[in-house]
Each structure stands twice: as C-alpha cells, then as structure tokens.
N, C-alpha and C positions, 0 to 999 in steps of 0.2 A: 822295477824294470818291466814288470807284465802290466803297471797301468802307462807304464811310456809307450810300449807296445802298441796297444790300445791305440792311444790316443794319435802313435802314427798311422795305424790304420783307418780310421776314422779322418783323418786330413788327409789323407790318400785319396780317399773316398768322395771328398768334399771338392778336392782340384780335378778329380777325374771330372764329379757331374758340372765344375764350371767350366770346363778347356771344350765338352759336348756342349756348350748352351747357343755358340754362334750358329752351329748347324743348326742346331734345332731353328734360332729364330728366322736364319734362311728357307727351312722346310715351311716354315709356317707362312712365308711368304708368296713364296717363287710355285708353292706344290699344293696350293689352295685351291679351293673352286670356283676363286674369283678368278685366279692365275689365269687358267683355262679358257675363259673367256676374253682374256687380253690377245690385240695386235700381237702379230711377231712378224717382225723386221729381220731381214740379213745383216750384221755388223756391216757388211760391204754397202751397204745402202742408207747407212746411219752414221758414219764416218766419213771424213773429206775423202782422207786420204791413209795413203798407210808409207810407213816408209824404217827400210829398213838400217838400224845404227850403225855408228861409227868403229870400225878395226881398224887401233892405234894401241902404242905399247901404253902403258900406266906407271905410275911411280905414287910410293909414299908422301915422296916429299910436296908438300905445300905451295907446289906451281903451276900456273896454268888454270885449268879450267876443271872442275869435280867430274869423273867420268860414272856413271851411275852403270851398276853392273848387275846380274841376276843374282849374284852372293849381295847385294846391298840389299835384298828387299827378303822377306820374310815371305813364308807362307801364308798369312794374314793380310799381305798387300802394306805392310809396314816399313819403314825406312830404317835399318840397321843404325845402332849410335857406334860403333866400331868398324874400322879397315874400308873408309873411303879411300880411295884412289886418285889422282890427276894425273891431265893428259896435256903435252904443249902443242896448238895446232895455230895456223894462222885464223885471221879473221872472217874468210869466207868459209873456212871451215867448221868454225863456229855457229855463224849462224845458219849454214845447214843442218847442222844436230843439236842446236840447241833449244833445251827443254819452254815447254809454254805451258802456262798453269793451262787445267783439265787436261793435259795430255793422258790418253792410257797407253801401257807400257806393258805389251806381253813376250816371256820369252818362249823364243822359237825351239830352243833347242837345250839341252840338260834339265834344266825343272821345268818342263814344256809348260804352258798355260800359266804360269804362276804371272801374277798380273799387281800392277802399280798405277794409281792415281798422283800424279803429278799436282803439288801445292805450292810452289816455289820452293820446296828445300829438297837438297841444296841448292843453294844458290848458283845459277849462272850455269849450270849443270848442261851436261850432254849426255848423251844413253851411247851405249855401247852397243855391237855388233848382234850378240844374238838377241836383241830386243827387238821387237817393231814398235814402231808407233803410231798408233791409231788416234784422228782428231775427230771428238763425239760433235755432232751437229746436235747445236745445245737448242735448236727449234724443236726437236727429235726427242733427245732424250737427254734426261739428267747425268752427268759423267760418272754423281758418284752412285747412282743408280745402277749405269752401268758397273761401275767396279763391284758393288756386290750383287750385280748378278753371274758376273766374273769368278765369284766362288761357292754357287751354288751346285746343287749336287749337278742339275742339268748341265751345266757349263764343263764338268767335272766329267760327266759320262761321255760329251761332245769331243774333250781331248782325248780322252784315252780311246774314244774309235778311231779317229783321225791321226793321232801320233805314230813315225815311224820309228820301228827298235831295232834295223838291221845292227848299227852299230850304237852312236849314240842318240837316246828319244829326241825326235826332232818331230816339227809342225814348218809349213811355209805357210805366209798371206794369204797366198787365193785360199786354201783351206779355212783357214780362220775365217776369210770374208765370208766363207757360205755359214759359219755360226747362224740359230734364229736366235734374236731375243726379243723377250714378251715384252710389249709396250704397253699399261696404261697410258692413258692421258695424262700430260704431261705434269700438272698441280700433282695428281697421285706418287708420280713418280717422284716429286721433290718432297713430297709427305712422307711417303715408305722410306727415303731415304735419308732423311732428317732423325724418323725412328729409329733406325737400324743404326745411325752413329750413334745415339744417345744409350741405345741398350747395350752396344758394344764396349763403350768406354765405363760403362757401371759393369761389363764379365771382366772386364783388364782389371779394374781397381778390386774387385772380387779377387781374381785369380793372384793379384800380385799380394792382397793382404793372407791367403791360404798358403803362399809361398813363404811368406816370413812365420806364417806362425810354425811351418813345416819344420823349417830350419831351426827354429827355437826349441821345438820336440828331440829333431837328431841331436843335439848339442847337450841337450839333458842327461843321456846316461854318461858323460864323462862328469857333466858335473856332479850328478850322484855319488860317483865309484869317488871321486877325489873327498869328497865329504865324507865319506864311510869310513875313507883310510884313513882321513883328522880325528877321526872319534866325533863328529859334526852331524849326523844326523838324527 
C-alpha cells in the first residue's frame, strides 16, 4: 500500500506539471520580447462585426438546429462531447445565428471571456444568447491565432478588469472591442499558431495517458486487499 501510495503521488505530480504546460507555452509566446515589439490592434478594429446570440428555449431532443451554449464549450476553447441542445426556429432565424467556420465565440456573461473557435461542429449550429460573435478579418489576423491569444494570461487580466460582479460576472461588446491584441505579421501569426496546436494536442495526449495510468494506481489497492484475503499474494 505505501508503494501504491507512492506511486499515486508521483502521477499526481506528473498531471499537475502537464494541465501547467499550456500556460506555460502561452507565456512563452504572448510575454516574450519579441511580443513586445508586435502591432496591437483593438479586436473592434480586426473584426467585421460583432453580434450578439440567439434567446430561445432548448430541448434534448434531436430537432431543429444544434444551439451552442457556454456549458458546451470548456475552459480550453473545446467543444464538449455531452448535453448538446436544439432549438426550432424558422428560416430567417437561422441564418441570422448561424454559425460560419472561423467564427470566435466569447461569452459575455457567467464564465465571462471563456472564448470558442468555430470549425464546423456541430453542424448547422447557432450560438446562443450570452455569446457574441466576433468575425476575425482573416487579412488581419489568423482566427486561430486569435483564439489562443483569447487565453492568454493578458487576455485573462483584460477580463477580470472589465467584468462586472454586481450580480452575475458579465462583460458587453463595446468593452470587449476596446481588447488590444498583439499583431505579428500575418505568416508569424499562422506559424505560432500552427505551433501552438501541435504542442497542445501532444499535453492532451500526455494528460489523458497520466489519467489512465492514475486510475489504474486507484484501483490497485482493492485489487491488493482481494488477493491478500485469497491467500494470492
């Protein structure tokens, strides 16, 4: 039991320093000394437009049109694989809310700034009420550029100046349009951010193989204690 101990401690240790590694590679980007030297743009001056989502009821059931909500999307800018929603709306109200690959997706209010890059899924989707939606002017800057600049520490310090806590944390557009974000040249930005997927999905495939071996350690002292009472160890 004191070496399973061990050894959960030690994997404890190993998903703490890989769940740190995104920030880190964000610091390493966004808080450089090249950083410093880059353009910085208003979001309001690098986006078409902004427009704020659809308030309509939702259902379980599998009709209509996918309604995307701020419980859909994770803290990482991920799309949840559980508790999609749909909405029935007519035609023109569809294609007022609905979704266009590179859209970004910030919510305004409950997990203020928590922010989604739109890829087509799901499909045929609309965003819901306290979302906005911002359309990146892709002459400008790269979307998915933008989304992880969207979770850097500066992006991070920007909301919680701007968010208000009377009741519940909210943010409005104009707020968000005065955001700066730092511009390389536009090849830079599709390179940093070509990187930044590539390291990410090697801490996911990290983080999710630390989780199973984790689960395999908890599950260990039952198996022990069952083997002890067989006379089996």
């Amino acid at each position: 039991m004191q070496e399973v101990e061990r050894a959960r401690s030690a994997c404890e240790k190993q998903l703490k320093a890989a769940q740190s590694l995104p920030a880190a590679y964000l610091r390493e980007v966004f808080e450089s000394e090249e950083a410093k030297k880059w353009e910085r743009k208003r979001l309001g001056e690098i986006a078409k437009r902004y427009q704020y989502g659809l308030t309509a009821a939702s259902s379980a059931e599998v009709v209509g049109y996918p309604l995307l909500r701020i419980s859909d999307i994770d803290d990482d800018g991920n799309l949840k694989e559980q508790g999609l929603r749909f909405v029935k709306c007519n035609d023109d109200t569809y294609e007022k809310y609905r979704l266009e690959e590179e859209d970004i997706l910030i919510a305004r209010s409950g997990s203020v700034g928590r922010s989604f890059l739109y890829e087509g899924e799901p499909q045929n989707a609309i965003f819901a009420s306290y979302l906005i939606r911002f359309k990146p002017m892709k002459k400008i800057v790269d979307p998915k550029f933008l989304l992880y600049f969207a979770h850097s520490g500066e992006y991070l310090g920007f909301i919680n100046s701007k968010k208000h806590t009377l009741s519940q944390p909210n943010i409005n557009a104009q707020e968000l349009k005065s955001l700066e974000v730092p511009l390389p040249p536009l090849p830079i930005q599709h390179h940093i951010a070509t990187e930044l997927k590539e390291k990410m999905v090697e801490v996911e495939k990290l983080r999710v193989g630390i989780e199973k071996q984790l689960e395999a350690i908890n599950a260990l002292p039952q198996t022990i204690l069952r083997k002890a009472f067989r006379g089996k160890l």
